[in-house]
N, C-alpha and C positions, 0 to 999 in steps of 0.2 A: 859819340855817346851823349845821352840828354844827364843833364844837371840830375835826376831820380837815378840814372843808372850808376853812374860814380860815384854819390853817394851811397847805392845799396853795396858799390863793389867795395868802397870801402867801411863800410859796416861787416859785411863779409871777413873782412881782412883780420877783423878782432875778437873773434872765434873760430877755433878750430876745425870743430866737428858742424854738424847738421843734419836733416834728414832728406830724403832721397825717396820720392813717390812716384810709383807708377803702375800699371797693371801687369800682373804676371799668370797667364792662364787663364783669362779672362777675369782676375780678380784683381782688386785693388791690393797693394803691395809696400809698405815703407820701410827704410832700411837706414841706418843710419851710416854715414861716410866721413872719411877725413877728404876736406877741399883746400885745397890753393886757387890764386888766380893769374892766367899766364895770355896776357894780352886780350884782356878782356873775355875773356871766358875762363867758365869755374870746370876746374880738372881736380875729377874725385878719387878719391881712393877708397876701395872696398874688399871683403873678403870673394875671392871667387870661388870658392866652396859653398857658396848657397844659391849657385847662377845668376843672379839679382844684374850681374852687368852684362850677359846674352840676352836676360829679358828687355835693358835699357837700348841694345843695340840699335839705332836707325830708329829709336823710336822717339814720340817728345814725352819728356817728363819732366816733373819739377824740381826742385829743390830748396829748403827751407833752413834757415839758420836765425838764430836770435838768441838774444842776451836775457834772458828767462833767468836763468841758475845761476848767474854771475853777476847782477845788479841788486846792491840791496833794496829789501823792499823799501816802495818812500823816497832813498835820497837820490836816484839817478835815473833818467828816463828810459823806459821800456823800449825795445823794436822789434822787431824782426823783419826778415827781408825774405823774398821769394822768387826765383825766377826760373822761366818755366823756356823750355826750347829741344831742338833734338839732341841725342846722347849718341856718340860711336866708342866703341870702342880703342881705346890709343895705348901704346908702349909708352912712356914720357924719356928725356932723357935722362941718364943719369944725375944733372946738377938738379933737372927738374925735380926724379924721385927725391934727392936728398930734401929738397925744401918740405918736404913733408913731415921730416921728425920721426923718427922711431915707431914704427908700426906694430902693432899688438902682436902678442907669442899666440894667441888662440883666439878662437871665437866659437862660440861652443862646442868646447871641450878638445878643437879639432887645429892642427899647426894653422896658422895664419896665412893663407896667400893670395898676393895684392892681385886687382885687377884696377885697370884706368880708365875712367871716361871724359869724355871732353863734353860740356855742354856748354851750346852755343845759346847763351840768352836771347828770345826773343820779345818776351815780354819779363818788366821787372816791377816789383811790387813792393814797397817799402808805408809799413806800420808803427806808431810808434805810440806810446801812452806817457805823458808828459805829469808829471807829479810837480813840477813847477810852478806851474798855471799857478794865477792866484784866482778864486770863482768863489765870490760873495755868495751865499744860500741864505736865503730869508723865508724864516716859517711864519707863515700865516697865524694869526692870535686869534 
């Protein structure tokens, strides 16, 4: 793994949730998932009551996570990370599902039931907005 991708895996690692984009039906699709990472690759967890993981099947898609909602504004630097690759379908195993934490009762309106995918990164993308910086601005008189 390149020095970008271990960094974004663990950027990854200190957020739970994220978002999950791909096409479904010919239309663009994002959905929001719980991720772990289990030997370098990000394994989601989603409702499968909305199909959202037969449409990921064999296909490539992306996924985004970032510290937005959890970094105050000002004192701590911004990122997000994004990596994009194919999705199959997977059971995880048992020690695996447990690392996930407590899975939602509903999702609109409807019992909750997990589906898994494994995505295999193959391109990774790490952003970040640094409020550190110190950047002299000088107005013209």
């Amino acid at each position: 793994m390149s020095t970008e991708e271990l960094h974004a895996i663990d950027l990854l690692g200190r957020v739970p949730y994220g978002r999950l984009a791909t096409s479904m039906r010919a239309l663009p699709m994002l959905t929001v998932a719980r991720h772990i990472v289990i030997d370098g690759r990000v394994v989601l967890r989603m409702h499968s009551g909305l199909g959202h993981h037969g449409a990921c099947d064999g296909a490539v898609v992306a996924y985004g996570a970032d510290n937005f909602n959890t970094a105050p504004v000002g004192t701590e630097d911004l990122w997000s990370v994004q990596f994009t690759g194919p999705a199959r379908v997977v059971e995880p195993t048992p020690a695996q599902r447990e690392r996930f934490g407590p899975a939602p009762v509903e999702v609109n309106g409807e019992p909750f039931v997990p589906s898994y995918l494994w995505l295999e990164p193959h391109f990774v993308t790490v952003h970040t907005l640094d409020f550190h910086a110190s950047r002299q601005i000088r107005n013209a008189a």
